[in-house]
N, CA, C and O atoms as CSV, one atom per row, in Angstrom:
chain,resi,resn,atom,element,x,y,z
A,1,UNK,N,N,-2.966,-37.933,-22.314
A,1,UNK,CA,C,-2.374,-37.018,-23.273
A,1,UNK,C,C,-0.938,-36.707,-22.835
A,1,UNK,O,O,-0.618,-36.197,-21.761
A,2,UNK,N,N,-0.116,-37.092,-23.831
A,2,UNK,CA,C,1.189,-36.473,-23.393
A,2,UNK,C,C,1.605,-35.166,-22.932
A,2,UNK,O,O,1.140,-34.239,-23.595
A,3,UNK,N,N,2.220,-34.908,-22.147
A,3,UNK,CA,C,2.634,-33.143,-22.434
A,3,UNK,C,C,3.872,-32.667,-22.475
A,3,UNK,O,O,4.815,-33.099,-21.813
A,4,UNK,N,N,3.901,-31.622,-23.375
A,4,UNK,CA,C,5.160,-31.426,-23.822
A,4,UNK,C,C,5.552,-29.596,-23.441
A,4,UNK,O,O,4.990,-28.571,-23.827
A,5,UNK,N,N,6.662,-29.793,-22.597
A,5,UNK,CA,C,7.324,-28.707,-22.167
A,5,UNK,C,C,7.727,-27.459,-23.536
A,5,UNK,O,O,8.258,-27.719,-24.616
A,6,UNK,N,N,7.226,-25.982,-22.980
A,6,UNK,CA,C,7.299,-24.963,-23.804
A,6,UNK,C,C,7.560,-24.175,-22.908
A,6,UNK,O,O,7.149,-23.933,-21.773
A,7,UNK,N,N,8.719,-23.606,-23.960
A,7,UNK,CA,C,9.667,-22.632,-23.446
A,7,UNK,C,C,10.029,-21.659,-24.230
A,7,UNK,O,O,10.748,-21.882,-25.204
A,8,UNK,N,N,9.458,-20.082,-23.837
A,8,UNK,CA,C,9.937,-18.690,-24.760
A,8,UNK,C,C,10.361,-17.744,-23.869
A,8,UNK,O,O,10.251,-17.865,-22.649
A,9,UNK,N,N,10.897,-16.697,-24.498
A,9,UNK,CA,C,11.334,-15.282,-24.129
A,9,UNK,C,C,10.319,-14.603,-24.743
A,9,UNK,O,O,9.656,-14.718,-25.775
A,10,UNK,N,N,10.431,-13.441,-23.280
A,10,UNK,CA,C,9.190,-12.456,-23.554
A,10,UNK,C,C,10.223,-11.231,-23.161
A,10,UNK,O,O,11.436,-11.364,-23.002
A,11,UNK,N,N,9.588,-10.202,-23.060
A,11,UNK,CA,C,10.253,-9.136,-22.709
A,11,UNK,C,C,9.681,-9.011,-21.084
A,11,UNK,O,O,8.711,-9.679,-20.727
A,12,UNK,N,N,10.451,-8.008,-20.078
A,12,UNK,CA,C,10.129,-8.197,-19.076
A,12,UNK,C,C,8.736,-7.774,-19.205
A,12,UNK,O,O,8.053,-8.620,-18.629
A,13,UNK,N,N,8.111,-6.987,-19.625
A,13,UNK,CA,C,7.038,-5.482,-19.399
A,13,UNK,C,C,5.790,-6.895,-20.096
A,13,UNK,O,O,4.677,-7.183,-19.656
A,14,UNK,N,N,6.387,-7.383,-21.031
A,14,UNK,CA,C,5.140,-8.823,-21.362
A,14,UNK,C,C,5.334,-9.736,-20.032
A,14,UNK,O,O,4.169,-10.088,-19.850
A,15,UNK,N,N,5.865,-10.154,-19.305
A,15,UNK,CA,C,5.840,-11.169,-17.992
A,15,UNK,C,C,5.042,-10.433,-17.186
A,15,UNK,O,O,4.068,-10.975,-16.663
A,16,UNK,N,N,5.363,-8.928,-16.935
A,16,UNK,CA,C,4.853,-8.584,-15.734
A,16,UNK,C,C,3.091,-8.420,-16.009
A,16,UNK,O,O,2.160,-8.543,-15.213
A,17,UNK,N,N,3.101,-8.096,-17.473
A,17,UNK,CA,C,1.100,-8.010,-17.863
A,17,UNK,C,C,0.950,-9.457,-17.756
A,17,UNK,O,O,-0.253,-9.682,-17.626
A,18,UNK,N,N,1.692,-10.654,-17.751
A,18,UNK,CA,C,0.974,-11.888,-17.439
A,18,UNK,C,C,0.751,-11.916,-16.517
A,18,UNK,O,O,-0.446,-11.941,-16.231
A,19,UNK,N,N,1.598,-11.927,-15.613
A,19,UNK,CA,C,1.713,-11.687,-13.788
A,19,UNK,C,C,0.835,-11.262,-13.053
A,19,UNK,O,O,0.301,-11.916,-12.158
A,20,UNK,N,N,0.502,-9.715,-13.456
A,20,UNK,CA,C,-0.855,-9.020,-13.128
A,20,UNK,C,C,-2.242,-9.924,-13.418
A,20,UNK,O,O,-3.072,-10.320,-12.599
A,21,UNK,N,N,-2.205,-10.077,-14.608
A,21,UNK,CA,C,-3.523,-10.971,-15.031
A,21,UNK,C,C,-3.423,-12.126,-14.379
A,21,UNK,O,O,-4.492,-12.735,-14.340
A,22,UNK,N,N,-2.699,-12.548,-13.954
A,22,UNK,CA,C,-2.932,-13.992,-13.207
A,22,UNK,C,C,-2.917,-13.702,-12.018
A,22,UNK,O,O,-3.658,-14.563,-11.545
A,23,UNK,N,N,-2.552,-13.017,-11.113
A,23,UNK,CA,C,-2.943,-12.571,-9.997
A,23,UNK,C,C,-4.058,-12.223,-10.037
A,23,UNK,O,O,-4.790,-12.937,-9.351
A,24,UNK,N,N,-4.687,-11.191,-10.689
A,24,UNK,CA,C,-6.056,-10.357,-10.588
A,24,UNK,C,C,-6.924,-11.597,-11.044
A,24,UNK,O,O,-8.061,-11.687,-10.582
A,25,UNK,N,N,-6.504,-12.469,-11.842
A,25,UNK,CA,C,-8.097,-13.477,-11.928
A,25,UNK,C,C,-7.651,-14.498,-10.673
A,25,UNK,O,O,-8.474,-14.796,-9.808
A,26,UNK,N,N,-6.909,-14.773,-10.661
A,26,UNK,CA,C,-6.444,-16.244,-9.629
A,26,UNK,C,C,-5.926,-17.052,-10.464
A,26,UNK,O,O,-6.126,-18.144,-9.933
A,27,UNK,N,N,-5.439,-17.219,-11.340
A,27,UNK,CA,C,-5.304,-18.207,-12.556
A,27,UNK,C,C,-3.750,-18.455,-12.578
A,27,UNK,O,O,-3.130,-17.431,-12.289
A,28,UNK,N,N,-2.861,-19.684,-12.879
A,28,UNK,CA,C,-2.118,-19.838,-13.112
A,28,UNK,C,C,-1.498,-19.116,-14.266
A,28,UNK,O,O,-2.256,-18.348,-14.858
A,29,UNK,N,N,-0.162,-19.217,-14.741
A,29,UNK,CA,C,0.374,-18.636,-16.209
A,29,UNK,C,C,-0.023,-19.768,-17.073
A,29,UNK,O,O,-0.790,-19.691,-18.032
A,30,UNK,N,N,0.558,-20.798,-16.648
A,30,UNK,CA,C,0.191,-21.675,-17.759
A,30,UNK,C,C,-1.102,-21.809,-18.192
A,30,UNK,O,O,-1.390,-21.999,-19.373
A,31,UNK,N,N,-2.221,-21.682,-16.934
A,31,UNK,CA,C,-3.899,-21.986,-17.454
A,31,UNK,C,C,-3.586,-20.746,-18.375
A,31,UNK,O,O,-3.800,-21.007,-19.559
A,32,UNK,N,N,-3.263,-19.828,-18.209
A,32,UNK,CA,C,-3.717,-18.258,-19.072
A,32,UNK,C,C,-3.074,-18.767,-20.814
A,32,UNK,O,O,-3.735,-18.721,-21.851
A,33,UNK,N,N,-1.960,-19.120,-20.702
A,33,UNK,CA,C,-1.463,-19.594,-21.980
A,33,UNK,C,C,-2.297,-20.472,-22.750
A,33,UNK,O,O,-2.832,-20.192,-23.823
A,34,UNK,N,N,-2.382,-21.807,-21.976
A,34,UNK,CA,C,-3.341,-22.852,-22.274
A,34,UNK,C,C,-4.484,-22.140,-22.931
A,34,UNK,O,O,-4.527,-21.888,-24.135
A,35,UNK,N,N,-5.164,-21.915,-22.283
A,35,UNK,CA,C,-6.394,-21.008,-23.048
A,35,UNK,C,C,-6.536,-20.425,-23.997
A,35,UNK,O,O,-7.414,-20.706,-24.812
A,36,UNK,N,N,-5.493,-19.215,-24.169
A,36,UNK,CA,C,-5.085,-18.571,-25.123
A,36,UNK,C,C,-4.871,-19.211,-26.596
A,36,UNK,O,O,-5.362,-18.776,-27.637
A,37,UNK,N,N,-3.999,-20.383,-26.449
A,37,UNK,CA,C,-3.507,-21.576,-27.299
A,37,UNK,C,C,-4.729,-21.943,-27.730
A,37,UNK,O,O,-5.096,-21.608,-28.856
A,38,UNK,N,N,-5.793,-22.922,-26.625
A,38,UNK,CA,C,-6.993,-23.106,-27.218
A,38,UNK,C,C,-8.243,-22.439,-28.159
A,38,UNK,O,O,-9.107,-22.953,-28.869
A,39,UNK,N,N,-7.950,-21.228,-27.854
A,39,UNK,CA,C,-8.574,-19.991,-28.747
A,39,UNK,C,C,-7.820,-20.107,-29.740
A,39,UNK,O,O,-8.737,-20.208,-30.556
A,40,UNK,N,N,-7.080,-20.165,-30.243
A,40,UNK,CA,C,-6.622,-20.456,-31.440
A,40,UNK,C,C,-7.495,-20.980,-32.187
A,40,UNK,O,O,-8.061,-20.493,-33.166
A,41,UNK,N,N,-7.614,-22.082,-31.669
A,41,UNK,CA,C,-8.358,-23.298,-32.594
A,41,UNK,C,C,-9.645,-22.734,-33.196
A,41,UNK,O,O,-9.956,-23.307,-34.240
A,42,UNK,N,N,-10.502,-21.730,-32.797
A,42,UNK,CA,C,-11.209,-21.344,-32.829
A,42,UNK,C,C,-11.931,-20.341,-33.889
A,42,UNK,O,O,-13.053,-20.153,-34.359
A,43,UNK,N,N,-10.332,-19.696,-34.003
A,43,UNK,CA,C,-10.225,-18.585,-35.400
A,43,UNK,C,C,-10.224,-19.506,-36.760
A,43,UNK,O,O,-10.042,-20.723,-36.801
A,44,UNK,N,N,-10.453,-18.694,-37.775
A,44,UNK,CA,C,-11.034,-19.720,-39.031
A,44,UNK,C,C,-9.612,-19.280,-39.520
A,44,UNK,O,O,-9.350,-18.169,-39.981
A,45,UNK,N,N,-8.881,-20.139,-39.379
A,45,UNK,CA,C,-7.298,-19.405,-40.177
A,45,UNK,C,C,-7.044,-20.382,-42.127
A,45,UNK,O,O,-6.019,-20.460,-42.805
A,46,UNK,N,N,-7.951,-20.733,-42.310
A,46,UNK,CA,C,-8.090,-21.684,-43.732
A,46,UNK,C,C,-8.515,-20.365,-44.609
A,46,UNK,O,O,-8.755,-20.475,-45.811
């Protein structure tokens, strides 16, 4: 699978609640995103 680089602005006070959450589980940012992304798929958005 290819992968393709993503890149946004958050505000600081949104980095630092990622930060926390990925510290407190052990989890990378990107796994936390990834996931998040994948839940997407999930919601019935039709």
């Amino acid at each position: 699978m290819k992968e393709i680089r993503l890149s946004i602005r958050v505000p600081y006070h949104e980095m630092m609640i990622l930060e926390k959450y990925a510290e407190k589980t052990k989890r990378t940012k990107t796994d936390l995103v990834r996931e998040w992304i994948r839940s997407l798929e999930k919601l019935d958005c039709t």
